[in-house]
C-alpha positions, 0 to 999 in steps of 0.5 A: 739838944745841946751839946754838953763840954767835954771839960769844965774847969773851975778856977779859985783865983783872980786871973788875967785872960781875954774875955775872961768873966764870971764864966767863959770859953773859947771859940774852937774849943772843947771846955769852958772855964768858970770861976768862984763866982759863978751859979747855975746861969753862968754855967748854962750861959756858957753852954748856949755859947759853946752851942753858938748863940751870942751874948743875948740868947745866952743871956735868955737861956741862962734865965730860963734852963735855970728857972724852969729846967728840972734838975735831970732832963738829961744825964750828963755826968763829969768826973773830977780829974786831977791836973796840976793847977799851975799847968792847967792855967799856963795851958789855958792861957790864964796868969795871975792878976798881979805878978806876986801871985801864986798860979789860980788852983784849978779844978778839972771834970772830964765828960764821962757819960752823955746819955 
């Protein structure tokens, strides 16, 4: 089973970061960060790379939880969080594209129930 994010944060903005996608997260850490762009693929992809798989397997899963998971094989819930956009995106290491930007908004859901 795979694990789940203890935190998901969703950006509304164009931001400079390393590896920085549609979707991503770090090595060694609790969260992943998705984007605008992102669908119900990316957030699995994510997953399966929290979990450990690489580029391809993640790619695979992505296709497949998406396709042919039903929507409750497993009860995780995450509850919105209020934090300081501009806190979040210093603390995640995320700036701004260009330097006339304002700091990206940032929405934060904390892991409240994994059952």
């Amino acid at each position: 089973m795979f694990r789940v994010p203890k935190k998901i944060y969703v950006i509304d903005g164009v931001v400079k970061a390393d590896g920085a996608g549609v979707g991503f997260f770090r090595t060694a850490t609790d969260y992943i960060v998705l984007t605008p762009l992102s669908d119900l693929d990316t957030l699995y992809h994510e997953v399966a790379h929290y979990n450990g798989l690489g580029e391809i397997a993640a790619n695979i899963i992505g296709k497949l939880f998406s396709c042919l998971c039903r929507p409750r094989v497993r009860r995780v819930r995450y509850r919105e969080m209020m934090e300081r956009g501009d806190e979040v995106a210093r603390k995640l290491g995320l700036m701004p594209a260009w330097a006339s930007m304002l700091p990206p908004e940032v929405k934060v859901y904390v892991l409240e129930e994994d059952l």
